[in-house]
Structures are given as C-alpha cells and as structure tokens.
C-alpha positions, 0 to 999 in steps of 0.5 A, spaced: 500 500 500 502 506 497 502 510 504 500 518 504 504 521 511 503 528 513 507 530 519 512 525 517 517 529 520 514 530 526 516 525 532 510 521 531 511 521 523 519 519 524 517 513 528 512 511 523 517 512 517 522 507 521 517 502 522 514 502 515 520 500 513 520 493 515 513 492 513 510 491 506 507 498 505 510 504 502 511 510 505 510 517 501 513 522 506 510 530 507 516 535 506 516 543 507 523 543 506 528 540 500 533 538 506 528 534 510 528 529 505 535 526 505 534 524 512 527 522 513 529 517 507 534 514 512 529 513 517 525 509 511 521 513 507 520 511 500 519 517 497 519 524 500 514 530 496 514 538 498 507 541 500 504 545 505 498 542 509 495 549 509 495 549 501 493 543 496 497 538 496 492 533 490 499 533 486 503 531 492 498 524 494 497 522 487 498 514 486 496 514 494 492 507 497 491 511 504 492 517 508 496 517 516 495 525 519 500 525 524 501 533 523 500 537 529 502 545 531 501 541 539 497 543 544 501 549 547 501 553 540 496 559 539 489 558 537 491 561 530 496 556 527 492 550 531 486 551 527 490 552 520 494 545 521 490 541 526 483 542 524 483 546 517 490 542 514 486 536 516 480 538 514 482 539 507 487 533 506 480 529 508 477 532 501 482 532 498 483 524 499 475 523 497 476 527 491 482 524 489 479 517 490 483 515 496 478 511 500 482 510 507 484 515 511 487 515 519 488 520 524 491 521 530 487 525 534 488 526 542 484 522 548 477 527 550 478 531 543 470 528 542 469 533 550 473 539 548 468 544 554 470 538 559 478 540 558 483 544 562 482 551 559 489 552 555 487 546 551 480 546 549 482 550 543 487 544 541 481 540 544 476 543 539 480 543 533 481 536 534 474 535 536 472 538 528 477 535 524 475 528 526 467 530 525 469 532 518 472 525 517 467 521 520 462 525 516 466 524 509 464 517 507 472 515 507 474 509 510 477 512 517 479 510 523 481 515 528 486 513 533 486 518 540 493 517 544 493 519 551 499 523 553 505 522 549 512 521 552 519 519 549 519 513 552 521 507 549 515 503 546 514 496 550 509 494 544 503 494 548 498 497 550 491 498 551 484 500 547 478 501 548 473 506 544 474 510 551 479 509 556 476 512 563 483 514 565 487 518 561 494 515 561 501 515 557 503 512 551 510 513 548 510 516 541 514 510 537 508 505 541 503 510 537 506 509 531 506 502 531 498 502 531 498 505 526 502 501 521 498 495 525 490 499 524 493 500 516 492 492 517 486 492 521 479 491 518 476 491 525 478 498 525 474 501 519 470 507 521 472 506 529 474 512 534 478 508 540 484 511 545 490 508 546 495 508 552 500 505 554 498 498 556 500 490 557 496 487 550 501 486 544 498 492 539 496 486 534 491 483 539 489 490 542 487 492 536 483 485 535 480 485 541 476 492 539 
C-alpha cells in the first residue's frame, strides 16, 4: 500500500517512517523543506514530496492507497496556527483524499478531543480543533479510523498497550508505541470507521487492536 504521511517529520511521523520500513507498505513522506528529505529517507521513507498542509497538496498524494495525519502545531501553540494545521490542514487533506479517490484515511487525534468544554482551559482550543477535524472525517464517507493517544512521552515503546473506544483514565503512551498502531490499524479491518484511545498498556498492539 502506497502510504500518504503528513507530519512525517514530526516525532510521531519519524517513528512511523522507521517502522514502515520493515513492513510491506510504502511510505510517501510530507516535506516543507528540500533538506528534510535526505534524512527522513534514512529513517525509511520511500519517497519524500514538498507541500504545505495549509495549501493543496492533490499533486503531492497522487498514486496514494491511504492517508496517516500525524501533523500537529501541539497543544501549547496559539489558537491561530492550531486551527490552520490541526483542524483546517486536516480538514482539507480529508477532501482532498475523497476527491482524489483515496478511500482510507487515519488520524491521530488526542484522548477527550470528542469533550473539548470538559478540558483544562489552555487546551480546549487544541481540544476543539481536534474535536472538528475528526467530525469532518467521520462525516466524509472515507474509510477512517481515528486513533486518540493519551499523553505522549519519549519513552521507549514496550509494544503494548491498551484500547478501548474510551479509556476512563487518561494515561501515557510513548510516541514510537503510537506509531506502531498505526502501521498495525493500516492492517486492521476491525478498525474501519472506529474512534478508540490508546495508552500505554500490557496487550501486544496486534491483539489490542483485535480485541476492539
């Protein structure tokens, strides 16, 4: 499967380059800027391409089976550029995927983003943003899976954790751990069309992800 990756050069995205290079899926990788390319290649991406969320990118994801969203200002960015790249970065790469005929498309989003008023006051902007991007999807016809990660850290992945279509606790997960479901998820037909947080856990990811 070609593989269309915005935010491959982020920490989510570097992890996923790595782990799809030992899968049998091909990585396309979403670069701003040529000298990003050389090293996003050693990490494992067959093929990197230059655009910009906040324009169209239709060229760069042409030839493409699927769509992972791993893009993100952060949560401790401003209201304005959270809303250009968490929500309407993802919002137009969603409509561009359906206009384009790629029919698979998967999101990283963040645990509680579907109850943004319920969340510390910093954060209910980035919450919100999330909350619209994956309302969007849900409601294109795209095949989706939306993948809600609790709080990320820079661990070492341990391989397993937990899911549930809502965890009542609100744990961690390191980010490499997030990374390998969702090269599990592009395997998964049980998780077509579904919500569900992940952190960190004791279940290998492959039977998390079947036990949905």
């Amino acid at each position: 499967m070609h593989v269309f990756i915005a935010g491959a050069n982020g920490q989510i995205g570097q992890h996923l380059l790595q782990e799809m290079a030992d899968s049998g899926h091909e990585a396309r990788a979403l670069i701003r800027h040529p000298d990003q390319g050389p090293d996003l290649q050693k990490l494992g991406a067959t093929e990197t391409v230059l655009g910009d969320l906040e324009h169209d990118c239709s060229e760069a994801m042409r030839g493409c089976d699927a769509v992972i969203f791993t893009a993100g200002s952060g949560p401790h960015t401003g209201p304005d550029k959270t809303i250009d790249v968490d929500q309407n970065g993802a919002i137009q790469l969603v409509d561009t995927a359906k206009a384009m005929g790629i029919k698979r498309f998967i999101m990283v989003s963040t645990m509680r983003a579907e109850e943004p008023e319920k969340g510390p006051e910093k954060l209910r902007h980035y919450l919100q943003a999330k909350r619209n991007a994956d309302e969007h999807l849900k409601s294109s016809g795209l095949n989706y899976t939306i993948v809600r990660p609790g709080r990320l850290t820079n661990d070492d992945g341990s391989g397993k954790v937990e899911v549930s279509t809502r965890l009542e606790t609100f744990g961690e997960i390191p980010r490499q751990d997030v990374a390998r479901v969702l090269l599990a998820v592009l395997d998964s037909d049980n998780t077509d069309n579904r919500v569900f947080d992940v952190v960190a856990g004791g279940t290998p990811v492959q039977d998390a992800l079947a036990s949905l």
